[in-house]
C-alpha positions in Angstrom: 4.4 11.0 149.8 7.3 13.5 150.2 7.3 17.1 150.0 8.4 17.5 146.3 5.4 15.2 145.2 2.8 17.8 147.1 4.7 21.0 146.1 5.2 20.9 142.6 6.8 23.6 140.2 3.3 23.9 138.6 1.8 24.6 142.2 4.6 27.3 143.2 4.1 28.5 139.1 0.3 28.6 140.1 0.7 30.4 143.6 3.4 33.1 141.7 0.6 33.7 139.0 -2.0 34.2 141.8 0.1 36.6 144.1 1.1 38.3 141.4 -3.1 38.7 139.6 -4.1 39.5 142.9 -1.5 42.6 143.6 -2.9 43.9 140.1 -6.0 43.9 141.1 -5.3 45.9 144.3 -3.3 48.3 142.1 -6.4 48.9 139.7 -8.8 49.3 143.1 -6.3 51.8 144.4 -6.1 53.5 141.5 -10.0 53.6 140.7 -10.2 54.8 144.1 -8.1 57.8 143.4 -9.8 58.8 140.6 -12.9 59.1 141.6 -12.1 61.0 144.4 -10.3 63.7 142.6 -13.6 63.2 140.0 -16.2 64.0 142.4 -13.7 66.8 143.7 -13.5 68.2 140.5 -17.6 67.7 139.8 -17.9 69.4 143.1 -16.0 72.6 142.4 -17.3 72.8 139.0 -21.2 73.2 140.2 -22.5 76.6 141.2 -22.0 78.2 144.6 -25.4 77.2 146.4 -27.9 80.2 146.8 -26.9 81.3 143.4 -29.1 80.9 140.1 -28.0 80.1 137.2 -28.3 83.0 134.4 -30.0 82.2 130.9 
């Protein structure tokens, strides 16, 4: 069995396809990551300062 038999074009094609699904999905963590931290930032300086009531 030689080399070409074992690495075919549909197994490079398949490790491309992988590399590349795989580097999305680290870009969509990342970026999930990043917004929830400016979310709960936002959240934070959005709720009253503590030892205050709230006025009705």
């Amino acid at each position: 069995m030689n080399n070409i038999e074992v690495f075919g074009i549909s197994y490079v094609l398949y490790l491309i396809f992988t590399a590349v699904l795989i580097g999305l999905a680290l870009y969509v963590l990342i970026l999930v990551i990043i917004f929830l931290r400016l979310r709960i930032a936002e959240l934070k300086r959005a709720l009253p300062p503590k030892g205050h009531a709230e006025r009705q």
